[in-house]
N, C-alpha and C positions, 0 to 999 in steps of 0.2 A: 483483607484478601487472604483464604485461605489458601488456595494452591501455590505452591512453592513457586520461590524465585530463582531466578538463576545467579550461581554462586562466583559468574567469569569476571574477569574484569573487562572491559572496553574491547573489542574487536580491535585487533592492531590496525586495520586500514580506516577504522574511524575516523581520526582526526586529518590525517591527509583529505580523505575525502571531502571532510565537511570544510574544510581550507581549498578545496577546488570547487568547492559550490559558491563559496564566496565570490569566488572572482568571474563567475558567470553572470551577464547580465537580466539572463532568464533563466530560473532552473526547472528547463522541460525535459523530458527526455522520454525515447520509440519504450511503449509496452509490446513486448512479443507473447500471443495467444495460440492457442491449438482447439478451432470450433471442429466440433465433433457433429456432422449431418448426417442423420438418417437417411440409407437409402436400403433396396431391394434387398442387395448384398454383402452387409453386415454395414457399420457407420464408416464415412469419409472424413478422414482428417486432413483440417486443411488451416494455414498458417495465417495468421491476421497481425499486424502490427498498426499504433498510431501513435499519434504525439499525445502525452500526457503532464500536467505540472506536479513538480516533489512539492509534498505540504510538510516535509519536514522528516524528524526522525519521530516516531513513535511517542507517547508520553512526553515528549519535549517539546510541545507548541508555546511558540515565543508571544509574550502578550505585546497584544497592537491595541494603540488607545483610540482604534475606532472599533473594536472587538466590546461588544457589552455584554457579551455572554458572561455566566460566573466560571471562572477557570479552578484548575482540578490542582490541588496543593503539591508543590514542587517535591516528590516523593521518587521519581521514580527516573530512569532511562533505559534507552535500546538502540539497540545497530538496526532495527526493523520500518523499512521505508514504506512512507505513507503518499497517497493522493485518495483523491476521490471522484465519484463519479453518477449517473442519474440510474436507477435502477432498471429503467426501461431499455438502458441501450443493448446491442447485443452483446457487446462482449462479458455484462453479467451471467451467461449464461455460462460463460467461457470458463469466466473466475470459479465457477462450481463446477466446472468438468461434465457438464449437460447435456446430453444430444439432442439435435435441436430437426427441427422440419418433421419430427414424428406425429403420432397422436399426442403424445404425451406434452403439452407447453411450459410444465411446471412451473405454471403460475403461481402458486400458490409458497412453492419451493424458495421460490426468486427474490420473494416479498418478506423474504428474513435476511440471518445471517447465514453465514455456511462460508462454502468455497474450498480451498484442499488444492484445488488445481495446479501443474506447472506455468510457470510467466518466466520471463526475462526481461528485465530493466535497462536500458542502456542510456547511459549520459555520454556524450562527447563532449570533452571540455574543450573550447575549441584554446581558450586563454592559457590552457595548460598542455596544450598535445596532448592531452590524453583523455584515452577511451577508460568506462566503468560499464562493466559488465556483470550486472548481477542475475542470480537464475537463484529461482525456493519457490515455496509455497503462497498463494494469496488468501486472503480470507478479507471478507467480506462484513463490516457492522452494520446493524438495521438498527434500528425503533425496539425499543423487547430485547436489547442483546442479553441483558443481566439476566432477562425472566424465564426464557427460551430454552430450550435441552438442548439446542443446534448452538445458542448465542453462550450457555455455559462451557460449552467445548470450544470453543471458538477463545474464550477468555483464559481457557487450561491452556491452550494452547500457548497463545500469546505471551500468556504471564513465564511461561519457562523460560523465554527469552529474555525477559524485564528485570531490572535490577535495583535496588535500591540504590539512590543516590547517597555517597559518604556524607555529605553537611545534611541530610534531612535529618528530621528527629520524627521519633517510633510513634511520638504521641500524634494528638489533632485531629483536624479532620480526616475522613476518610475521603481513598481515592477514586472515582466513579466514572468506566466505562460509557456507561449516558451521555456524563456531563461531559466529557472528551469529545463525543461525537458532536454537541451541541455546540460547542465549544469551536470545533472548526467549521462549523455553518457560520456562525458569528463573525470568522477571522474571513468572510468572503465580503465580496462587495455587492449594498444590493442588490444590483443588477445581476449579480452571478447567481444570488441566491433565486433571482426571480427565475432563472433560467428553470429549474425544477418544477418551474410554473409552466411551461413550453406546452405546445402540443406534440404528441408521442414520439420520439426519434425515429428518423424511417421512415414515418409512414406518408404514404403520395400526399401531396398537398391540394391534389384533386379530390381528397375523400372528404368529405364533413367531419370537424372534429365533434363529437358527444359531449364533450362535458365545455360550456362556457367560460370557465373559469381557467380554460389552459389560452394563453395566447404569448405571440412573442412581444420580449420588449417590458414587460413587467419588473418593477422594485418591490423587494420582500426588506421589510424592517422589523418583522416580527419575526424573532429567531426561536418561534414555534408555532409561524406559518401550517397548517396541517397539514396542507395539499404539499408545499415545496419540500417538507420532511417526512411524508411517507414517500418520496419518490430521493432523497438524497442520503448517498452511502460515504461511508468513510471506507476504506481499503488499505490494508498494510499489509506488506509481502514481507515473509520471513526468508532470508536469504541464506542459501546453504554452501553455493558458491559463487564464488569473486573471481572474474578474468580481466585484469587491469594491464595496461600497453600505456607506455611512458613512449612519444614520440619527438620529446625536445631537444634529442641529438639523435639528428637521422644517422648519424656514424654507428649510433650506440643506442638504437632502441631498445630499449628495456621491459620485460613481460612479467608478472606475477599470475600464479595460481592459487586463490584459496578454497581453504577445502572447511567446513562448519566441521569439525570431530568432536565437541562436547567434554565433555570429561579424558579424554584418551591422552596419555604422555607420548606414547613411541610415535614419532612419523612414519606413513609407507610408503611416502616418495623419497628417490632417492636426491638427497639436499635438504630433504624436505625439515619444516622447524615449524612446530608447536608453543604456539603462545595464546594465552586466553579464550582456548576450545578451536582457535582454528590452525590449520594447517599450512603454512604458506610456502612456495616452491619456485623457484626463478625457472621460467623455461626459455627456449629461443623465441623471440616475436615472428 
């Protein structure tokens, strides 16, 4: 990997978090979008939220030994949260910041990588009182990410975030955005993978579906099924900030702010404390 890594260490709300995911017995949590509709006078933006499942943190997908995929050599980590989703649905349109109901369908757009768009993550832990509130950027992996001019920027991007793990060694295999994506196809369950097989999301179920080969209820055992992998995306939002609410003493509910700064020492909140690029800020809940 030629583009640089990033030199942070661990996001200080990292391991608290991922010690609150543990103790959830499902870890879903509301995606908040901004669809952009074409109308007469200029586009309408209008607010979308749904329930979506975390597949994890970034580069860290944990092997399951019903997973047959080949997995990508333990090289790397990220604060960068992952799910995934069918390329057909609308809210892809969303993740690339698209205005949608015009002439334009960008189809053709949709059927890559890309995305750039604002999202907002939210986990309520209910086991812990508390709210995770994250807001950054999404981006979006296809089929072609490595090969692509959209999917090499998309990997520049990403890698700024990604860090080398301390125990890895420099030699070995190499680490391959593909094989990651393939990777969490494999870590689903048939049946999930079969969903890719569906017929179009959306669309009336009074219409004829065109292609026979889309129905519900289908098993994918092939984790290079063609059909269920040019319609299945991997998705990782890089998060810029962190709005966390500690509710386990209603006496003393407790709020943090973080703020992604990068390289920056000074804080410009006032409290405010700098550790590992972010900025973090107690305010009133």
């Amino acid at each position: 990997m030629a583009t640089p890594l990033s030199t942070l260490g661990p996001a200080p709300w990292r391991q608290s978090f991922l010690e609150h995911l543990s103790a959830m017995s499902s870890t879903e949590f509301t995606l908040g979008t901004v669809r952009k509709i074409a109308s007469e006078n200029g586009p309408v933006y209008s607010p979308r939220a749904r329930t979506c499942v975390f597949r994890g943190l970034f580069a860290e997908l944990k092997a399951n030994p019903n997973n047959t995929a080949q997995m990508n050599p333990d090289l790397y980590e990220s604060d960068l949260l992952t799910f995934t989703t069918d390329r057909r649905m609308d809210k892809v349109a969303e993740l690339f910041g698209l205005e949608t109901g015009g002439k334009d369908d960008h189809g053709e757009r949709l059927k890559g990588s890309g995305g750039g768009a604002p999202v907002e993550a939210v986990f309520w832990v209910r086991e812990k009182a508390t709210q995770w509130r994250f807001r950054g950027r999404v981006y979006v992996l296809a089929p072609g990410v490595e090969t692509s001019e959209e999917g090499k920027r998309v990997i520049a991007t990403l890698m700024e975030r990604m860090r080398r793990k301390e125990s890895s060694s420099p030699d070995g295999e190499e680490w391959s955005f593909s094989r990651e994506i393939t990777a969490h196809f494999g870590n689903m369950s048939p049946i999930m993978r079969g969903s890719f097989r569906n017929p179009p999301p959306g669309v009336p179920v009074a219409l004829s579906v065109d292609d026979d080969r889309l129905k519900l209820g289908q098993q994918v055992t092939d984790l290079n099924d063609e059909l269920a992998r040019s319609n299945f995306r991997l998705v990782v939002i890089v998060p810029d900030e962190l709005d966390v609410v500690d509710l386990t003493d209603p006496a003393r509910s407790i709020r943090w702010l973080y703020t992604f700064v990068g390289n920056k020492s000074e804080p410009t909140a006032p409290g405010g404390v700098i550790e590992d690029g972010w900025e973090k800020v107690e305010v009133w809940p």
